[in-house]
C-alpha positions in Angstrom: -8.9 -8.3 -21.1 -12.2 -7.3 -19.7 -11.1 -4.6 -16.6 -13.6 -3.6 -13.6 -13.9 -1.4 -10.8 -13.9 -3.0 -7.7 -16.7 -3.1 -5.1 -15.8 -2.0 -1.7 -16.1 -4.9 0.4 -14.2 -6.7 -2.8 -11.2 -4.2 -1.5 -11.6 -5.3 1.9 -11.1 -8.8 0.9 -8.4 -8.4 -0.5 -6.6 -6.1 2.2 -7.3 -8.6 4.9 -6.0 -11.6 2.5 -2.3 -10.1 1.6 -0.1 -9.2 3.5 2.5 -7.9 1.2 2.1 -4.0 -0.4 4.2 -2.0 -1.9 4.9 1.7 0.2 5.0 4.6 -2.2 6.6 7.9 -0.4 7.6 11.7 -1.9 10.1 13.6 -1.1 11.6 17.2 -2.5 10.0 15.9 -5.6 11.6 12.1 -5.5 9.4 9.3 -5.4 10.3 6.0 -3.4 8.6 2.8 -3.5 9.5 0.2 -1.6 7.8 -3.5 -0.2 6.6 -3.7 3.2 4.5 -6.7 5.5 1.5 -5.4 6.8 -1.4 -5.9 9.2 -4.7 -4.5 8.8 -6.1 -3.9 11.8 -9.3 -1.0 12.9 -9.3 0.5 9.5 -6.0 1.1 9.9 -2.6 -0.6 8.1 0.4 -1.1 10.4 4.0 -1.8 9.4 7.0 -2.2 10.9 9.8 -0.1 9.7 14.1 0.1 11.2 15.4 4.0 9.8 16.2 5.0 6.9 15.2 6.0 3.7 11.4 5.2 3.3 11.1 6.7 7.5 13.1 10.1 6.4 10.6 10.5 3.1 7.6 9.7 5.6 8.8 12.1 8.3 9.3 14.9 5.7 6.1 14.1 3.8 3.6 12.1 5.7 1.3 12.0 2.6 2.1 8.3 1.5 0.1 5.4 -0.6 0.2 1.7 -0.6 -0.4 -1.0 -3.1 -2.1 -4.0 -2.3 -2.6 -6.7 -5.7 -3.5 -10.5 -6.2 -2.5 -12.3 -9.5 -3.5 -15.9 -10.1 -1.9 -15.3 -14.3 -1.3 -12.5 -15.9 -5.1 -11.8 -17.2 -6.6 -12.4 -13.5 -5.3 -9.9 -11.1 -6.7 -7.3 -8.4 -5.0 -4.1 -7.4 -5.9 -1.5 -4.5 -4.5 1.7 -4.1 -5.1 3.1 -1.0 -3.6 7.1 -0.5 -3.5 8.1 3.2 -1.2 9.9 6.0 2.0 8.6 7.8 1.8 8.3 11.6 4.5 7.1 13.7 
């Protein structure tokens, strides 16, 4: 398995193409990760949420990442982690 680091706009790509991730969250020193739709949309990734768990975790801590990945097999596949800040 031959592993790279992707280029930037190769990250871009792939943000724009999903729209699936996978929401990681912290909170009192419990980890949650959960699947979410998503938009991208002025540098920015939207989601729709109802309350509850993943909302109380973000309002607590707002430091959050999310998980965007391709697979075509399991020896092809792309993964970005983005780490940013919960806004309401």
């Amino acid at each position: 398995m031959r592993l790279r680091e992707m280029l930037p706009s190769e990250c871009s790509i792939l943000i724009s193409e999903q729209r699936v991730a996978r929401l990681g969250c912290c909170r009192d020193n419990q980890s949650y990760v959960v699947p979410i739709y998503y938009v991208r949309a002025e540098g920015q990734i939207f989601s729709f949420s109802m309350p509850g768990r993943k909302i109380e975790f973000m309002r607590s801590n707002p430091l959050v990442c999310v998980e965007i990945e391709h697979s075509t097999d399991q020896h092809r596949w792309k993964c970005v982690v983005i780490e940013g800040r919960y806004h309401e």
